[in-house]
N, C-alpha and C positions, 0 to 999 in steps of 0.2 A: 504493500500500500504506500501510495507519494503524494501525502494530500498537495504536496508543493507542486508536483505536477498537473494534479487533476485541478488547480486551482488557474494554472497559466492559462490550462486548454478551455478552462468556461469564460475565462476573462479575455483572452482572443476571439472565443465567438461571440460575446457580447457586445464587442470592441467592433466587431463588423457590421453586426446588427444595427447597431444605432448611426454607425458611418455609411454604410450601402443600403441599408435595406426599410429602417425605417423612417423615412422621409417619404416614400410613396406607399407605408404600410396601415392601416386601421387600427392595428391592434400593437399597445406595448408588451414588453418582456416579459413583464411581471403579471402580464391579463392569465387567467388561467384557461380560457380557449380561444384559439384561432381559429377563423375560417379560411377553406381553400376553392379549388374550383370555382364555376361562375358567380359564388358569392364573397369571393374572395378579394383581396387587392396586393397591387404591389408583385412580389415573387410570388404572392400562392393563387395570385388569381391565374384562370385558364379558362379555355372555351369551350368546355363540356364537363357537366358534373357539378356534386357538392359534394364539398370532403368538410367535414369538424373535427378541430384539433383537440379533444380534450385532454387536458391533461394530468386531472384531478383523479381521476376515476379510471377502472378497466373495468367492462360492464358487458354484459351480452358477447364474451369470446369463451370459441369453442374449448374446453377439456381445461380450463380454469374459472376460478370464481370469481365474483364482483370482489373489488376488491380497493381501497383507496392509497394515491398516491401520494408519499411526502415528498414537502417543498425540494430538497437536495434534489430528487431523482426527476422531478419536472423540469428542473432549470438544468439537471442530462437531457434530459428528453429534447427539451428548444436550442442546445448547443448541438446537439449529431445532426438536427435538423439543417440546422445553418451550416455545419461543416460540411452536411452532404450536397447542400446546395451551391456550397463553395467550388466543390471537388468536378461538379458538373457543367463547371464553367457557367453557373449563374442560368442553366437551359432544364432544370429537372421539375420534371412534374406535380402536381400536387398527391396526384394519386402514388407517385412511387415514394416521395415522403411517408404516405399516411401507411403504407406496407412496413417501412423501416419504423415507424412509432407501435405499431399494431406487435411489433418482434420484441422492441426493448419493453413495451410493458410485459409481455410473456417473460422475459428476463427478470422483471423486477417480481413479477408472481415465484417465479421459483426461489431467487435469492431470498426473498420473503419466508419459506418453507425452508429452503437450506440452512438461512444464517436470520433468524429473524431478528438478533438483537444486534447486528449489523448490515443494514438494508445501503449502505452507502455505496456508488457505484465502482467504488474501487475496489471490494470485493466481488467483484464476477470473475466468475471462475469457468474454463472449459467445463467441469461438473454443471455448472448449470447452464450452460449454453448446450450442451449434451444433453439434460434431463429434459427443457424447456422446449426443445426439435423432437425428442422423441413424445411428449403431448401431442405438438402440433402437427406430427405424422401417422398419430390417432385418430386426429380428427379433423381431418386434412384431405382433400382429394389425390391420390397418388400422382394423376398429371400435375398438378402442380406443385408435388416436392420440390424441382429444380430448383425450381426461383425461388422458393425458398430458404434454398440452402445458399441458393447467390446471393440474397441478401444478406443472412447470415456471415459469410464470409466479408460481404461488403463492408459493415458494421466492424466485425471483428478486425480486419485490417487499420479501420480510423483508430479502434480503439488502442493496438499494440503501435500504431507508431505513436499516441502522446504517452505510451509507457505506465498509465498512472494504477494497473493493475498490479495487486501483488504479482501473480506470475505472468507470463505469454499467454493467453486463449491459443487455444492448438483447435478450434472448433473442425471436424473433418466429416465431409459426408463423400460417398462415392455417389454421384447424383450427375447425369449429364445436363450441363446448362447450359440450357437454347439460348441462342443470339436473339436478341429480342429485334435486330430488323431482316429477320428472316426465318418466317414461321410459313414457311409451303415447302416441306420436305417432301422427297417423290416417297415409293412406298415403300423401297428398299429401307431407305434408311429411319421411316416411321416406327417400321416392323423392328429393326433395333433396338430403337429407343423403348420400344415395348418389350423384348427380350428383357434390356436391361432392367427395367422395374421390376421384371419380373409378375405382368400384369395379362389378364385377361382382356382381349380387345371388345370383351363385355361391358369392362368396367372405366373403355374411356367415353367422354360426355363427348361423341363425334357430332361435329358441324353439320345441318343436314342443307341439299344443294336443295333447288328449286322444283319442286317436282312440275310433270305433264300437268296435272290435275290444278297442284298449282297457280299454274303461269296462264290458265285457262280460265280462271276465276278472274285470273288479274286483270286481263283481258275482260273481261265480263266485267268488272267495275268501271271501266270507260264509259259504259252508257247507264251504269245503275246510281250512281254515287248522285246526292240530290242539292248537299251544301255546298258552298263554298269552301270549306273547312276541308271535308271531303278529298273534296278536285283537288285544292292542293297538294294533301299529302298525298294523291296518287299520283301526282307530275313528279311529284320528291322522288316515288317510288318509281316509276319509270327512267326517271334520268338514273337512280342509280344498279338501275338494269343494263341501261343503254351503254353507260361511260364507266361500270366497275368502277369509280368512286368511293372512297370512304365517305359514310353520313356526318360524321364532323368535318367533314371538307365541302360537303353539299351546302353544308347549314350554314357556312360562311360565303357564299356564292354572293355576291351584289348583280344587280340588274344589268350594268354594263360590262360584263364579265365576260362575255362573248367576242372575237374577234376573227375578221377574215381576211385573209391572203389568197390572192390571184393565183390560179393554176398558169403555169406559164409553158409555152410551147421551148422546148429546148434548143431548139436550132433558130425561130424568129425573136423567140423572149418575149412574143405576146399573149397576151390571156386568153387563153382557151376557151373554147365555144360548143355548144352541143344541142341541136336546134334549135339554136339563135339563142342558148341561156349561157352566159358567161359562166365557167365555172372556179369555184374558188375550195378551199379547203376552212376548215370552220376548228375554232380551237374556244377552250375555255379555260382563261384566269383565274389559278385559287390559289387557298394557302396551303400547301400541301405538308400533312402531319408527319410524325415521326424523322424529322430534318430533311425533311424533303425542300424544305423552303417555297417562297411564292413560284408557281408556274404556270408551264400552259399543257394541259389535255389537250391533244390535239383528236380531235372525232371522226371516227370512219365515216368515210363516203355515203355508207348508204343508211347512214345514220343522223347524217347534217339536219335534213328536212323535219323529222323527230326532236331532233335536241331544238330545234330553233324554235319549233313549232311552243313546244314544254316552254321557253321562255315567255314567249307573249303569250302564251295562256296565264300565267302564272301571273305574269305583269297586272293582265286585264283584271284575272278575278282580283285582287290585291290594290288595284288602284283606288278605290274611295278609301281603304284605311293608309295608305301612303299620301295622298291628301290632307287628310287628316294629321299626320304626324308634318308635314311639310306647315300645316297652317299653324299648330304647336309652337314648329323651334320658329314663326316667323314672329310668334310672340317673345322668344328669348326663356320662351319656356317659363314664365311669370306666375301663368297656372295652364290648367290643362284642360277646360273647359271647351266641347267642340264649336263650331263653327255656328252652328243653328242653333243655340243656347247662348253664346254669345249677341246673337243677332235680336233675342226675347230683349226688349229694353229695360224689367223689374229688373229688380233684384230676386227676385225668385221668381220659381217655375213651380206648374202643377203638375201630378206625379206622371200625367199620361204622355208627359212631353217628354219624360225618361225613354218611353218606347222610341229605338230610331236614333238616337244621341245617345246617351250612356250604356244601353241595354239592347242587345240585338235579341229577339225574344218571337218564339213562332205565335201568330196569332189564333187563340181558341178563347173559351166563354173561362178560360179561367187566368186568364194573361193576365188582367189587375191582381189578384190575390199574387200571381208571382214577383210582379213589381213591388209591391208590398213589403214582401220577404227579402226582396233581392236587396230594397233600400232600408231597412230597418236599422241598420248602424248610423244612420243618416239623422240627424235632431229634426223634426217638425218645426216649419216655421209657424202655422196656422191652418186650421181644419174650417171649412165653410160648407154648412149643409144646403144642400140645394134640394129643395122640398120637391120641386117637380118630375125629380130625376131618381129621388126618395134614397141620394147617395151623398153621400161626405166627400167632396175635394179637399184633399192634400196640398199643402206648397211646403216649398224646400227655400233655402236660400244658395244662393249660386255659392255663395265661400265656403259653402258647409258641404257642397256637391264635388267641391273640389279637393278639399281637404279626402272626404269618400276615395274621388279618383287618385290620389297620390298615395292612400294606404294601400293599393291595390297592386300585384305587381313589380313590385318594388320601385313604383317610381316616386317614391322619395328619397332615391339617390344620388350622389353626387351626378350621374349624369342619365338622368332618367331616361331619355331616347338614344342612347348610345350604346352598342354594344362594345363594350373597354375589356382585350381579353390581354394576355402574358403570350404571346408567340419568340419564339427561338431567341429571348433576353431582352425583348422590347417591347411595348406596351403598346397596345396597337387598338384606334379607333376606328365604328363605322358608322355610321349614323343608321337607326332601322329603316329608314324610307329606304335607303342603301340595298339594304341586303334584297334580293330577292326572294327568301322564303319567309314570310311574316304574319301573325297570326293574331286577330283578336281572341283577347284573355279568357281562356277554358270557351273555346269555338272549338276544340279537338274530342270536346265529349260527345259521344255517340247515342249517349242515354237521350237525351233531350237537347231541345234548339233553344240553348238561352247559350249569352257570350255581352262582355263588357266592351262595346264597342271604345269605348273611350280608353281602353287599354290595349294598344297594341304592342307586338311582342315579338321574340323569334321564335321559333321551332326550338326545342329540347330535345336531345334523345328518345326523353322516357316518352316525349309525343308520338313521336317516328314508331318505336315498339310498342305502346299501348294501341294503337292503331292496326300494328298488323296483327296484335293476338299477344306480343311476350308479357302480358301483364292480367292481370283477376278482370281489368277494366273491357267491357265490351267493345269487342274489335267490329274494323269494316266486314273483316268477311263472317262473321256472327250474324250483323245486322240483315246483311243481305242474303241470308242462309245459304253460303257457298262452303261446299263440303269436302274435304278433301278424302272422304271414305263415309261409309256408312254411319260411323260412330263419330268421327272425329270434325271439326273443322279444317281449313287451311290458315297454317298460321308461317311468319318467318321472323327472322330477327334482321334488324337495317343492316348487317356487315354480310347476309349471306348472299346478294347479288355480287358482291365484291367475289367472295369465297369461290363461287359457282363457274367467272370467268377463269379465274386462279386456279380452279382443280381442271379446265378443260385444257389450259396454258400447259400445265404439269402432263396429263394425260397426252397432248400433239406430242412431247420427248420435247420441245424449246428448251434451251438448259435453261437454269434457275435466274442467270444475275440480265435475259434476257428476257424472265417474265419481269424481272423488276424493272429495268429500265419502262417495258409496257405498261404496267401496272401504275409509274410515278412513284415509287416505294425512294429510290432514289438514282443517282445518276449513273451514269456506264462506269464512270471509273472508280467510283464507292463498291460499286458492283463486284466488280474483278478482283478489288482489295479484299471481298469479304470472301471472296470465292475459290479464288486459284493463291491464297497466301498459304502458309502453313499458320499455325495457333499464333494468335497476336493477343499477349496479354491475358487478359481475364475472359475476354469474349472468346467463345466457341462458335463457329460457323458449322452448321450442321451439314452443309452442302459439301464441306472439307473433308468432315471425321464423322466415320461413323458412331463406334463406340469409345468416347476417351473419357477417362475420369477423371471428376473433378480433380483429383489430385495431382495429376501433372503439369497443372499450371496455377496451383496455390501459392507458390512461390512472388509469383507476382500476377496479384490482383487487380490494380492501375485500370478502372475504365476507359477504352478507348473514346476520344474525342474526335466526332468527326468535325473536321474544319473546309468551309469554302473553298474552292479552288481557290480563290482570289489571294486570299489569306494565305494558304498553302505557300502560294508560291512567294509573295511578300516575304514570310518569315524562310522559307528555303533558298531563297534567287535560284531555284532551278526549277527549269523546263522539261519536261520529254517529250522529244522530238523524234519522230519515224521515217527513213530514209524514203519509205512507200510511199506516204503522206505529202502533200503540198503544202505549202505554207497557210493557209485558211483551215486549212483542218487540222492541223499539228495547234495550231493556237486555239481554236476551237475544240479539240479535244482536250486541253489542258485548263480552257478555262471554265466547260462547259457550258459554253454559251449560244448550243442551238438555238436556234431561232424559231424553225416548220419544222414538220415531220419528213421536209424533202430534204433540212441539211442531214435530217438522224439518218435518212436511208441513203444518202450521196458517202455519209460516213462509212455506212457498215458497208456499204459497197466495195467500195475504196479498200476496206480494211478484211477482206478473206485472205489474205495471207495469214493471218495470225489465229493461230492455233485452237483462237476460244472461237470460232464460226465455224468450224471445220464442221459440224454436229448437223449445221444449215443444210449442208448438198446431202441429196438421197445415198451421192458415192464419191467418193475421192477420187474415183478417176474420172469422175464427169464434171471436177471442179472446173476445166478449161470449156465446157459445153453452156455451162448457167446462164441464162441471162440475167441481165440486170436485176434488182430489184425495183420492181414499180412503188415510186414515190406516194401516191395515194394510198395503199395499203398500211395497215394500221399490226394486224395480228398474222396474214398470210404474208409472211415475208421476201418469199418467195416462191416460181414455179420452175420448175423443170422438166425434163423429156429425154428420154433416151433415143 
């Protein structure tokens, strides 16, 4: 034990905490929870998800007890926090935080049992880093031991270099741990990974694709769907059929996010034509997750007309609530009262004037009783019976309707119409008019047509999955009694149109680091790094090694950092340069900075000499026969003939 050490290492992270991190954070050091994900700010805000940091308490975790935490071990708990977020170049997520807190309270429950009259973090001990994994491999799903024992390790590394342990944690599992940007192994090397747990492929939770039955229903909601709300989220759900998209990458799309480039004739250089319609190639601008950074999808051919179409659908239904939010910030955002309530000259309104402004509300003989209920946190300003009518009017006062709309939704936020998220170490604004997927407030429930028009909003995940079925909450294909069997419904989860393109990529034989560059996961030459290197580090590439255990590369831990080309080359001053290569490509490969899918395919072109395309030709002796590869293709990369 070195309280002198454990004392440097909490006061260096408190030290950074108050210098980096809290000036654009909500919560002090000494608060006893933070929040993370969308309701988060500063490093723990992000653009999907709610994560809470508590740190008083361990409550509801599996194979130990509630149990409460003292002051010492919280202010460990907010120092690993900030050292891990140091270590990760300022770019680590809130959820992979809240996995490393979720571990060190399992720590503190065992130390607790082990050593109870010394709960202090300098007594952890390999014994209770061994006792506290072997709980949580109890009650734990076996696919996900890896990562657990990566974290493990993760943690355990911070801990022995500030030393402040009586001995070394020696923590050891044999556990293969997946590269987490690179989760589509073909089936050789699945079956593996399944040998080695020594698991029944009973007992893994397998991703299931799209089925016939499916995709026939889905199909069948084009003309059944009746709300607005509806149509949306099936334009959501087609585009990400269309373009394999991740749904947190959908969900930050804005309206002008679409752009086109001229097909050009290669010998005149003019734009191509095809009975008399100009043709061009159609890409779309996002923010692409897991360090993909901002990019562009570029869209199959025969897929343009669809995607463009999904746009201005999406537009149209969505345009009087983007109005709406447009008339908002033209006020400066002062209050939030719409346009037709503004325009009333009182000061208050009667309740039936809520229908249509505040309340989107289907009309039946019991629509007043639901206005009622809907406003009932709202103060009465005055009741006036109208004898003829043999009914009581309502009025409100408009600052009391506003205050209403501001508790609503979270927009009594520092930036109420703004979605403010944490992308790759920069804090990143878009205004909701902005986005294109935008939703009046609970307009996604299926149970009944009521929705707060005065609160518009984005899309959420849990919208996206409650919608198709992942949740208790009744789905589209419920409503519309679309069946996927006798018994059962059709239901899917937002990542499994992703999944579906991805298992057909795997299935053609494409090798891996060319479904990724398809996919957008990330670039060709992150690709290759992760593919044809031998073990780098801590990260295992599953595409490399079959079976290797974690213990051949505990020695060193060290996450890998990927960096920008840009940057790359900045702090290297070196280039690689290919004799094959021309000078537009040699620089363009180094800096990757394609532009169309016609420089990606002029590259790969260019680039069948090198060893990792060889897989492309049906035969190595027909490499001299290939023709080109046609620039419009997206997924067939190529044709050949013997």
């Amino acid at each position: 034990m070195n309280l002198e050490k454990y004392k440097t290492f909490i006061e260096e992270q408190k030290l950074f905490f108050e210098e980096n991190i809290r000036s654009g954070f909500k919560w002090l050091w000494s608060d006893p929870e933070w929040a993370g994900g969308t309701v988060g700010s500063g490093w723990l805000l992000s653009r999907s998800g709610r994560t809470h940091f508590s740190f008083q308490t361990a409550k509801r975790m599996k194979g130990i007890e509630d149990l409460s935490i003292d002051i010492t071990y919280q202010e460990f708990i907010k120092a690993i926090m900030v050292l891990s977020y140091r270590k990760a170049n300022s770019k680590t997520s809130p959820q992979k935080l809240y996995a490393e807190v979720l571990v060190l309270k399992r720590w503190y429950s065992e130390l607790c049992k082990t050593n109870p009259v010394n709960t202090h973090p300098c007594f952890l001990s390999t014994l209770i880093l061994d006792n506290s994994f072997k709980i949580l491999a109890e009650n734990s799903s076996k696919t996900n031991l890896p990562d657990h024992a990566g974290t493990y390790l993760r943690l355990q590394e911070m801990l022995n270099h500030y030393a402040f342990t009586e001995k070394t944690l020696e923590f050891s599992q044999k556990y293969l741990y997946i590269n987490a940007r690179n989760r589509t192994p073909n089936a050789k090397k699945t079956k593996a990974f399944i040998d080695q747990l020594e698991l029944d492929e009973d007992d893994i939770d397998k991703e299931k694709l799209i089925s016939i039955r499916t995709f026939i229903n889905i199909a069948s909601l084009i003309n059944l769907c009746e709300r607005n709300s509806e149509k949306i989220l099936l334009n959501f759900l087609l585009l990400l059929i269309v373009t394999g998209m991740r749904s947190t990458e959908v969900l930050l799309l804005k309206t002008d996010a679409l752009i086109k480039q001229p097909l050009l004739d290669p010998i005149t250089k003019e734009q191509l034509t095809l009975d008399g319609i100009k043709q061009y190639t159609l890409g779309i601008q996002y923010h692409g997750a897991k360090g993909a950074g901002f990019r562009i999808h570029w869209v199959e051919p025969l897929a343009v007309n669809l995607v463009e179409t999904i746009f201005q659908s999406v537009i149209e239904l969505t345009k009087e609530s983007r109005e709406h939010l447009q008339y908002i910030r033209s006020k400066n955002c002062s209050d939030f009262l719409p346009k037709v309530i503004d325009e009333i000259r009182e000061d208050f309104i009667e309740l039936d004037d809520f229908v249509g402004s505040i309340f989107n509300i289907g009309i039946h003989k019991k629509t007043r009783s639901y206005i009622t209920t809907a406003a009932k946190n709202i103060p009465i300003f005055k009741e006036v019976y109208i004898k003829k009518n043999n009914k009581t009017d309502k009025y409100y006062l408009k600052k009391d309707i506003n205050e209403f709309i501001k508790n609503i939704a979270n927009y009594d936020s520092e930036f109420p119409i703004d979605h403010v998220f944490n992308y790759e170490g920069r804090i990143e604004k878009i205004a909701f008019e902005d986005l294109l997927f935008i939703h009046e407030f609970k307009s996604t429930s299926l149970k009944r047509f009521f929705s707060f028009k005065a609160n518009v909003i984005p899309f959420q995940i849990t919208n996206i999955n409650s919608f198709l079925g992942g949740s208790a909450n009744l789905s589209i294909f419920q409503k519309y009694n679309l069946l996927e069997n006798d018994k059962a419904y059709s239901r899917l989860g937002s990542h499994i149109p992703r999944h579906n393109i991805n298992t057909f990529l795997a299935l053609s034989g494409l090798s891996e680091h060319l479904q990724a560059m398809l996919m957008g996961r990330v670039d060709i030459k992150q690709n290759q790094y992760y593919h044809h290197l031998a073990l780098k580090q801590r990260k295992i590439a599953t595409s490399v090694l079959e079976k290797y255990q974690l213990e051949s590369y505990r020695k060193n831990t060290q996450e890998v950092k990927i960096e920008p080309p840009v940057d790359t080359i900045k702090k290297d001053g070196l280039m690689f340069f290919s004799e094959k290569l021309d000078l537009e490509n040699n620089i363009k490969m180094n800096l990757q900075s394609f532009d169309s899918k016609n420089e990606v395919a002029n590259y790969i072109k260019k680039s069948f000499f090198d060893e990792y395309f060889e897989e492309v030709l049906l035969h190595k002796d027909l490499k001299c026969k290939a023709p080109l590869i046609e620039p419009n293709l997206r997924r067939n990369l190529g044709k050949w003939s013997t």
